[in-house]
N, C-alpha and C positions, 0 to 999 in steps of 0.2 A: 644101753647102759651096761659097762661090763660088771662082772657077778664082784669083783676089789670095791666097787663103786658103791653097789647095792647094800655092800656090808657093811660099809662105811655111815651109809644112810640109817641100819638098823643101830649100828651101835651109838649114833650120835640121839636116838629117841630111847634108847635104853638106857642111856648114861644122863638121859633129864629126869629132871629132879622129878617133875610131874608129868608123864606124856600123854594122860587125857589133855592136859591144858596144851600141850604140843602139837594133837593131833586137831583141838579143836580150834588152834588157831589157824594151823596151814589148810584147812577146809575152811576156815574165813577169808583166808587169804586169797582160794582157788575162789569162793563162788563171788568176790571181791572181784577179779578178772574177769569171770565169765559174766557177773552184770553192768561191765565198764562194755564189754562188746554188744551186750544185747541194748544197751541204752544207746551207742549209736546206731544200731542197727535201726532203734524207732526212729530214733530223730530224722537218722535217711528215710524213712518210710513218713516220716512228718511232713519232710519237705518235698516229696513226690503228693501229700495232699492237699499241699501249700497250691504248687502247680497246677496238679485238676481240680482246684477251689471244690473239695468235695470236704466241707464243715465237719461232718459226723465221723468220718475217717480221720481229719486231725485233731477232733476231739478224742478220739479213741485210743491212740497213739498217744499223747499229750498221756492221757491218765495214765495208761500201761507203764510210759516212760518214768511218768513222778513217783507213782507206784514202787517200782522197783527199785528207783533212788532213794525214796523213805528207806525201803527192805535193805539195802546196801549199804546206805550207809548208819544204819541201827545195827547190821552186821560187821562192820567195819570195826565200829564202836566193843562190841563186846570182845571182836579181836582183841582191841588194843587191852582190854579189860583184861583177857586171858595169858596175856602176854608177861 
């Protein structure tokens, strides 16, 4: 990122109107991504326990998975609240 970039980024949260609600949406927005990856990551790990029919492993996974899609998209939600 060259340093014209980085300032550009500072003045555009500087010049909002509110940038707790700025900061607190783009941290919805990043952990918004990062549990779209990790909710495939179980689902592949579901279906590798689909495969070795090992029940308590795709039980495990299944909850972790729904888990985090509650968490996600309750976080998603107050994004758009923030927004």
């Amino acid at each position: 990122m060259k340093s014209k970039d980085a300032l550009s980024v500072v003045d555009a949260i500087r010049l909002f109107p509110n940038r707790w609600r700025l900061v607190a949406a783009l941290a919805c927005n990043t952990f918004n991504s990062f549990a779209l990856i990790l909710t495939g990551h179980f689902l592949r790990l579901m279906v590798d326990a689909v495969i070795k029919r090992d029940l308590s492993e795709l039980l495990r996974y299944f909850l972790l998975a729904t888990l985090l899609e509650i968490t996600r998209s309750s976080i998603t939600y107050l994004g758009r609240l923030l927004r």
